[in-house]
C-alpha positions in Angstrom: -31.4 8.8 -34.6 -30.4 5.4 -33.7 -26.6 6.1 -35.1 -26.4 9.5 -33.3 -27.0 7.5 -29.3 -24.9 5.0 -30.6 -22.1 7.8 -31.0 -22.7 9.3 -28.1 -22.7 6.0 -26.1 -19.4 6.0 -27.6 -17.9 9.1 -27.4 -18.8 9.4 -23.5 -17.3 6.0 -22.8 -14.2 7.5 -24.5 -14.5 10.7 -22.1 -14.3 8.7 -19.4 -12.0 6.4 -20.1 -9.5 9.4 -20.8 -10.6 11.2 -16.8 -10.0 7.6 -15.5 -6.4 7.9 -17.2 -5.4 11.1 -16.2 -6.9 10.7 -12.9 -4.3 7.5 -12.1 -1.8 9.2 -13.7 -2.0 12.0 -11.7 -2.2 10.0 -8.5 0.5 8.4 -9.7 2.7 11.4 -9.4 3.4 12.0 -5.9 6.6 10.3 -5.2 8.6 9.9 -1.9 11.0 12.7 -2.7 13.9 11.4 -0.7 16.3 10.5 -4.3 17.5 6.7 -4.6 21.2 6.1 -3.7 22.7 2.6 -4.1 22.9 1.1 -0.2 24.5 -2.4 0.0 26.9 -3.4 3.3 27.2 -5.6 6.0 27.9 -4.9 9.9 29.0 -7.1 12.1 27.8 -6.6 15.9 30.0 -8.6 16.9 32.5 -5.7 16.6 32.2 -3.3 19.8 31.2 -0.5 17.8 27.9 -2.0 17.1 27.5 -4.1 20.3 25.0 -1.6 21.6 22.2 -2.2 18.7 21.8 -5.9 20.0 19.6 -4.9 22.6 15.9 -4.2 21.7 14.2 -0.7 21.6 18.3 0.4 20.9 20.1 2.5 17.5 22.8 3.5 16.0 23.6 6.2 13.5 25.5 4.8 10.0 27.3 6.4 7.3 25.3 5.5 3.6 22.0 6.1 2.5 21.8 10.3 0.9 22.2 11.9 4.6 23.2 8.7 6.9 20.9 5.6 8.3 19.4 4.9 11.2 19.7 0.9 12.1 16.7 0.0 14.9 16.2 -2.6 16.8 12.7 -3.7 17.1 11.0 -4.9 20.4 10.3 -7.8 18.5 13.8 -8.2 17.7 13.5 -7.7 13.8 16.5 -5.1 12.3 15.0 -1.9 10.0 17.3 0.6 8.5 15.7 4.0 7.6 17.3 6.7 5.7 17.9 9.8 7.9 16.8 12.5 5.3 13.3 13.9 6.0 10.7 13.3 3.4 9.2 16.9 3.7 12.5 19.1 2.9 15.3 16.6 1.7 17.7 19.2 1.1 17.4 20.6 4.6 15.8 18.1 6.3 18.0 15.4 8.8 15.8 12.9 11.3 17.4 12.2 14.7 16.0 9.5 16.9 14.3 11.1 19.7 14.9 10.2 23.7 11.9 8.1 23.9 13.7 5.9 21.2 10.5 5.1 19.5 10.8 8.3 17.0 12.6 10.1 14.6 11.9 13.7 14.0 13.1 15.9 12.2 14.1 19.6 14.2 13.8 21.7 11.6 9.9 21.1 9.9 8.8 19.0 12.9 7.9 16.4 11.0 8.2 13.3 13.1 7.8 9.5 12.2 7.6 5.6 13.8 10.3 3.7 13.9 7.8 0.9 15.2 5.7 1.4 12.4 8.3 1.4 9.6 8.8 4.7 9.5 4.9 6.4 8.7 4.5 9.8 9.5 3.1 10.3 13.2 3.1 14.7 12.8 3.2 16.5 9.5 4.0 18.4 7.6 5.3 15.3 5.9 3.3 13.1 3.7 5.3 10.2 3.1 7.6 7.9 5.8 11.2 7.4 6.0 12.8 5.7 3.3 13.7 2.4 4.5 16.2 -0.1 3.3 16.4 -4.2 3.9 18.2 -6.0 6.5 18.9 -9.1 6.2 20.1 -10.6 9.8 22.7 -13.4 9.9 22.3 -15.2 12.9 25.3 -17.8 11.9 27.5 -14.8 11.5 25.9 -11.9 13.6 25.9 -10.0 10.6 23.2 -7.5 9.2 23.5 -6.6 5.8 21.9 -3.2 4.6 20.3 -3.0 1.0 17.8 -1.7 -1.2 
């Protein structure tokens, strides 16, 4: 009797052992869809062409990234680049900053997401935020440099 609990103990620590594995795994899955792309320059704003993205609260559109990048200026003067395709539909969906200048949405699913909040989702039906690269700002230079 004693060998058969002992065996039991046993075989239902195994059980869930193998429901704690497939439940992480599982989890585990759900990946931002958006597919990696290799993203490495450098702007300078010094150039007129970017001059308008030193102001705070402003953006500018950027070739790169899968379907272009959105470079933001924070309030608190920090630099984030976000990849443009939406997260819900990649292969149809493009985000556009909206006129508030706080947002990016997407026209086609409605999915909309902070560009204060780097990038979450603010209205489904997306479930994960915009992909967003590194910036490294060069104040010596005036240079951001855009990389993941």
């Amino acid at each position: 009797m004693k060998n058969t609990s002992h065996i039991l103990l046993k075989t239902g620590k195994v059980i869930i052992l193998l429901f704690l594995i497939l439940f992480f795994l599982r989890c585990d899955n759900k990946q931002n869809p958006v597919p990696n792309v290799y993203v490495d320059f450098t702007i300078n704003l010094s150039d007129p062409q970017y001059n308008s993205v030193t102001i705070p609260g402003n953006y500018l559109y950027l070739t790169g990234g899968v379907n272009g990048i959105i470079l933001y200026h924070t309030i608190d003067d920090q630099y984030k680049a976000f990849e443009r395709t939406c997260t819900y539909d990649p292969d149809k969906g493009r985000v556009s900053v909206t006129s508030d200048q706080f947002f990016a949405e997407d026209s086609v699913c409605g999915s909309k997401f902070s560009l204060l909040v780097d990038g979450i989702v603010e209205q489904r039906p997306a479930e994960f935020p915009l992909k967003q690269y590194q910036c490294i700002y060069n104040q010596n230079s005036n240079t951001v440099r855009i990389r993941n």
